[in-house]
C-alpha positions as a LaTeX table, in Angstrom:
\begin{tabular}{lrrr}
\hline
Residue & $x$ (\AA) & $y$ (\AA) & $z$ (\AA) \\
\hline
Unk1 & 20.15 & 39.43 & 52.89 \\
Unk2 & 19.47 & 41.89 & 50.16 \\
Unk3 & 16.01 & 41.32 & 49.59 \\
Unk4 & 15.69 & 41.20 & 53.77 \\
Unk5 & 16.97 & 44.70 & 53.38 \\
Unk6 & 14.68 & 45.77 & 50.90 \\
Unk7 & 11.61 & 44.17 & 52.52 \\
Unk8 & 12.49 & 46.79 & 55.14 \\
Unk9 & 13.19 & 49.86 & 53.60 \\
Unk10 & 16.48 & 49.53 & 54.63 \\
Unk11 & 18.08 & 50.12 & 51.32 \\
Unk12 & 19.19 & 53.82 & 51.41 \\
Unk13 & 21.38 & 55.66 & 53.11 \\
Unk14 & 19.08 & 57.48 & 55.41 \\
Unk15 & 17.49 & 54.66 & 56.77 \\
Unk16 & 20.49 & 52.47 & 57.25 \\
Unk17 & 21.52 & 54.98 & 59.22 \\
Unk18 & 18.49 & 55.66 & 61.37 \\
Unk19 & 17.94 & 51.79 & 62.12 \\
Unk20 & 18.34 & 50.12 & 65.34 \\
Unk21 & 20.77 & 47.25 & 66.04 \\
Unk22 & 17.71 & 45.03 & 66.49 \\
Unk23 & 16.42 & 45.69 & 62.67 \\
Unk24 & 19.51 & 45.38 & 61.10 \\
Unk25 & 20.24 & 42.18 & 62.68 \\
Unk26 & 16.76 & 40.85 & 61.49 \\
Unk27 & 18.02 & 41.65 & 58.08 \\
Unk28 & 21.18 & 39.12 & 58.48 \\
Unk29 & 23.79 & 41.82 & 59.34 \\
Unk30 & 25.91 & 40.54 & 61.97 \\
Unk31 & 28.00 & 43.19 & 64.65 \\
Unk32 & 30.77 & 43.40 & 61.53 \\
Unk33 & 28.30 & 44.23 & 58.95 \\
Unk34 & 26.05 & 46.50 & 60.24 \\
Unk35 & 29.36 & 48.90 & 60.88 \\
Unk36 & 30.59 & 48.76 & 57.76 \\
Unk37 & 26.81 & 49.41 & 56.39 \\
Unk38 & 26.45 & 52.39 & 58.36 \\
Unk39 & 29.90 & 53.31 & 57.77 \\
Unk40 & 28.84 & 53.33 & 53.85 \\
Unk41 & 25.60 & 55.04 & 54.72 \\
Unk42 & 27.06 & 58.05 & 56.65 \\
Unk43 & 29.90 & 58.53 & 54.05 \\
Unk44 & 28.22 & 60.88 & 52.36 \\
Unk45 & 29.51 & 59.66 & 48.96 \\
Unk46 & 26.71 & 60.36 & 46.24 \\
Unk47 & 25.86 & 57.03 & 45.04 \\
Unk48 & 24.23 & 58.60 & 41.75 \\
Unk49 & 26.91 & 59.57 & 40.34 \\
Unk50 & 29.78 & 56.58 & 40.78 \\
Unk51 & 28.37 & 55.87 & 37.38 \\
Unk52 & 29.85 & 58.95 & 35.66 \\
Unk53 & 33.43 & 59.26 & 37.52 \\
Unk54 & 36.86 & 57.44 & 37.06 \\
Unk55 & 37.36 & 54.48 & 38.03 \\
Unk56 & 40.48 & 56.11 & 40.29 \\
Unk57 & 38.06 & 58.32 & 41.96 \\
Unk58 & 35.40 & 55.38 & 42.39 \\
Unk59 & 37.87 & 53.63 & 44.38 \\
Unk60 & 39.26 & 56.17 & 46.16 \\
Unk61 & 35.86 & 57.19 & 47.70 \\
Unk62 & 34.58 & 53.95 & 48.21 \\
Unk63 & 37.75 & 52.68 & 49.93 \\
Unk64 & 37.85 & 55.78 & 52.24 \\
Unk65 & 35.19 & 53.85 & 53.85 \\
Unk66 & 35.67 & 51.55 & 56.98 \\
Unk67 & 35.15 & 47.83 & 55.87 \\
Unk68 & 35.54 & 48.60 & 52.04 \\
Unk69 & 39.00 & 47.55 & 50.18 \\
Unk70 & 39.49 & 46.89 & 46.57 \\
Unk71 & 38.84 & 43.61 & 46.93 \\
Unk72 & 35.14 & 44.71 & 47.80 \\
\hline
\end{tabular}
């Protein structure tokens, strides 16, 4: 699915969230999927810099997102 995604630009946020049903679908996502990715995509959370904040705060943004738990 990944490198689907990647094949079609479909990688950042932007463009996840300017894609059609139609291309995400070709990518794999089913109905469930592309939600939560465009959920993640207009979350504004700055990917960038997960790397360099706690682990507490890491979780807490990610999880604030529909379709993303801890067990993600």
């Amino acid at each position: 699915m990944w490198v689907r995604l990647e094949g079609a630009c479909l990688t950042a946020p932007g463009p996840v969230s300017a894609a059609d049903d139609a291309a995400l679908l070709a990518c794999g996502l089913s109905r469930q999927k592309r939600r939560y990715a465009r959920a993640l995509a207009d979350s504004g959370i700055d990917f960038a810099t997960l790397d360099h904040q706690a682990t507490e705060t890491v979780l807490k943004d990610l999880t604030s997102v529909t379709g993303i738990g801890v067990w993600t």
